[in-house]
C-alpha positions in Angstrom: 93.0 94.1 95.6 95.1 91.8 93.4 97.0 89.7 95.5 101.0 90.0 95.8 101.1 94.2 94.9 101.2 95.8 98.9 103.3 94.2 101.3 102.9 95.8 105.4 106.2 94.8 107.3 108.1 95.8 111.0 111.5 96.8 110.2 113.3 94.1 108.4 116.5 94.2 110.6 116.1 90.8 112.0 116.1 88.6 108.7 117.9 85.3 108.7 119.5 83.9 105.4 116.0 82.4 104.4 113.8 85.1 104.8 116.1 87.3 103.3 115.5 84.6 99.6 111.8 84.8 100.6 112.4 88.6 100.5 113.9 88.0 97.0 111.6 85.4 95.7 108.6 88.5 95.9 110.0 90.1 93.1 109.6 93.7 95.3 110.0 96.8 93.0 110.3 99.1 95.8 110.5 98.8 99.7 108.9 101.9 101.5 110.7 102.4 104.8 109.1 105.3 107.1 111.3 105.2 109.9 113.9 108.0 110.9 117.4 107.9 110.5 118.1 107.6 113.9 115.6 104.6 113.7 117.4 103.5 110.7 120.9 103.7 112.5 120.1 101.7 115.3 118.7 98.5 113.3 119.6 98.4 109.5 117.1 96.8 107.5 119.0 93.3 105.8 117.9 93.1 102.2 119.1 90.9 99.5 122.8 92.3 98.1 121.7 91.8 94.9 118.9 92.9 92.6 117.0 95.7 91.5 114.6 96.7 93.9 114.5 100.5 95.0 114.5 101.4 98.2 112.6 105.3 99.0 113.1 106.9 102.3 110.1 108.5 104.0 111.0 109.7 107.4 108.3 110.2 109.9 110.3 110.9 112.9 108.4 109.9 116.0 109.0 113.1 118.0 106.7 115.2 115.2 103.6 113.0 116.0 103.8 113.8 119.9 102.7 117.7 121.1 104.5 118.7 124.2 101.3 118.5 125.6 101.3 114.9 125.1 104.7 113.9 126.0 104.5 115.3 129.3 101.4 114.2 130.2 102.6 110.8 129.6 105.5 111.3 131.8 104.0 112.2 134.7 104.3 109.8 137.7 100.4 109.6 137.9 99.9 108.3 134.1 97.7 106.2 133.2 96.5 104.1 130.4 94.0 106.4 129.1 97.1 108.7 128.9 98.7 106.1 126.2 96.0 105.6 124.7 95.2 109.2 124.2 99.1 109.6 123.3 98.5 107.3 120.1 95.3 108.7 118.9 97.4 112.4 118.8 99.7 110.5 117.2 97.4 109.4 114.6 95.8 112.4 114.0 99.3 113.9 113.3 100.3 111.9 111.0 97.3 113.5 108.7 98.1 117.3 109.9 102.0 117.2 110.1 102.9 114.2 107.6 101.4 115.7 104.4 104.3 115.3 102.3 105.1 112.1 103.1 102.0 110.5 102.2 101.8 112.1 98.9 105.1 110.9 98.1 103.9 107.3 99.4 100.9 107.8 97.0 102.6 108.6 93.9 105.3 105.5 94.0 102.0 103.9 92.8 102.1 106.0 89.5 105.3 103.9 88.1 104.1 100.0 87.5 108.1 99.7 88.0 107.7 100.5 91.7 105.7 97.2 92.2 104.9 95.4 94.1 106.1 97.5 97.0 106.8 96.8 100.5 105.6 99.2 103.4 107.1 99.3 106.2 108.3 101.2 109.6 109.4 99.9 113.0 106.6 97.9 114.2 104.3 98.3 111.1 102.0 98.9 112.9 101.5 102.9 113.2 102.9 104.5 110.0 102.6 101.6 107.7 99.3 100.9 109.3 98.1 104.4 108.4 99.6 104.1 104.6 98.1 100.9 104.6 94.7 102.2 104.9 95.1 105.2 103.1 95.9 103.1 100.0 93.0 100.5 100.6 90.5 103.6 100.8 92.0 105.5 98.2 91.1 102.6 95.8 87.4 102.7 97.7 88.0 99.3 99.4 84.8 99.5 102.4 85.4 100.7 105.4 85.1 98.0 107.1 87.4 96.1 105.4 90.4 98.5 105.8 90.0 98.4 109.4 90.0 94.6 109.4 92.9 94.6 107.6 94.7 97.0 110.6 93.7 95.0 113.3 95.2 92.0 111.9 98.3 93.2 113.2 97.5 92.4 116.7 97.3 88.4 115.9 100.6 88.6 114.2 102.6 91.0 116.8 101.1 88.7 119.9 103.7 86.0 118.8 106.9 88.5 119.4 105.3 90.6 122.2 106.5 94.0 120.8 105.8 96.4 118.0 106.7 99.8 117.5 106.8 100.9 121.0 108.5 104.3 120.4 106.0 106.6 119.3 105.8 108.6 122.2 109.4 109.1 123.0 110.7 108.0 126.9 107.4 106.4 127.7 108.9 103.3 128.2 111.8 104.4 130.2 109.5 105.9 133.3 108.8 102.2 133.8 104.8 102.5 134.7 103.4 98.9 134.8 103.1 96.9 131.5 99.1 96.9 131.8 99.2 101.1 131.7 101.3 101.0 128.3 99.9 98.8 126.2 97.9 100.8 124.5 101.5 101.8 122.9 102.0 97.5 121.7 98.5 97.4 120.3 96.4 98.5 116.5 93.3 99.7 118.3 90.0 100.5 116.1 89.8 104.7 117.6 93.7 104.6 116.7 92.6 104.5 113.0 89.7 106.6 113.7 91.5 109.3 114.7 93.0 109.5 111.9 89.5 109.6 109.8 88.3 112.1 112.0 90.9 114.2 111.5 91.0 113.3 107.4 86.9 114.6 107.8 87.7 118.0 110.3 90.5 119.3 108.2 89.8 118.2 104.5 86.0 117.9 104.9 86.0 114.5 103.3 88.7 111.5 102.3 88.3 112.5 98.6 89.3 115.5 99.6 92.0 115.2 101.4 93.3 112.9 98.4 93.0 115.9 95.7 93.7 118.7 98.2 96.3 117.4 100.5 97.8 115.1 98.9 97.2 115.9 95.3 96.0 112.9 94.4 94.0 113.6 91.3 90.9 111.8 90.5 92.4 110.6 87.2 95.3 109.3 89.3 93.0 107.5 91.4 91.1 105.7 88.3 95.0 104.6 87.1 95.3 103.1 90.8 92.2 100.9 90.8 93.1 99.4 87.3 96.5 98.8 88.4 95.7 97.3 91.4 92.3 96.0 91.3 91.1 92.5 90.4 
């Protein structure tokens, strides 16, 4: 992929003055931002007051990637890690079956050269912008391998702050279980990701597919992406 054209970021609330000019100094056509407007309330991204990047909202609120099911099970004073852990990979496979439109919207700010480069990002950037991440390295048929390499890297950069996007399933935090049981909800694991392929391959039969069929992503559409972005 050609170097400079997808940027993955955690909410860029906390800028200071001089990453705020590095922000500038990257030329950014567009910033994705996938949180929720409560999410959004609570800690306003700082961006540059001047220029012309576009900024596209593409709410995935939390709640929709937890069942009932899940959320009580994760409450309940005997949880355990597996239950977080479990928690995430729902949420994972959600974000395929309930975030359709979304991701198709993601997909086609790549149609507009204008648009680039872009910068992805959520609260953490971990979950949501980890998934578009690796939807847009497979879409352009980067190995598999690779794209989950890419995911993971996120746990050598979040070590250094000790957090990440902790609120994916809602209150789990607030029942105060010891640190060790939820940190599946502070980590990228590997079945995280898989989850999501899994549920790509159960629902959609294949990735290709759920590129033309779910998020009508058109093979033609998909040539245009990996001259545009492609070395």
């Amino acid at each position: 992929m050609r170097w400079g054209r997808l940027y993955r970021s955690e909410q860029l609330s906390g800028l200071s003055e001089a990453d705020i000019e590095r922000l500038r100094s990257l030329g950014l056509g567009c910033i994705c931002d996938f949180r929720s407007a409560t999410e959004r309330l609570g800690a306003p991204d700082r961006l540059p007051e001047q220029g012309d990047t576009r900024v596209v909202f593409l709410e995935i609120d939390q709640r929709a990637l937890v069942s009932k099911e899940m959320a009580k099970r994760v409450l309940k004073p005997a949880v355990t890690a597996e239950d977080f852990t479990e928690g995430m990979r729902e949420s994972y496979r959600r974000m395929v079956s309930h975030c359709t439109d979304q991701f198709t919207s993601f997909m086609q700010l790549f149609r507009e050269s204008s648009n680039l480069p872009i910068l992805i990002h959520c609260v953490g950037g971990k979950d949501r912008s980890g998934f578009a991440a690796a939807l847009l390295l497979s879409a352009l048929g980067v190995p598999h391998r690779t794209v989950f390499q890419d995911y993971l890297l996120t746990n050598k950069l979040v070590a250094r702050r000790g957090e990440t996007d902790a609120g994916t399933l809602v209150g789990a935090v607030e029942t105060g279980p010891e640190q060790s049981l939820t940190r599946p909800l502070f980590v990228a694991d590997r079945s995280y990701l898989q989850a999501s392929f899994a549920e790509i391959d159960r629902l959609y039969g294949s990735f290709d597919c759920y590129l033309q069929q779910g998020l009508s992503f058109t093979p033609q559409q998909r040539e245009s992406l990996r001259r545009d972005l492609l070395e």
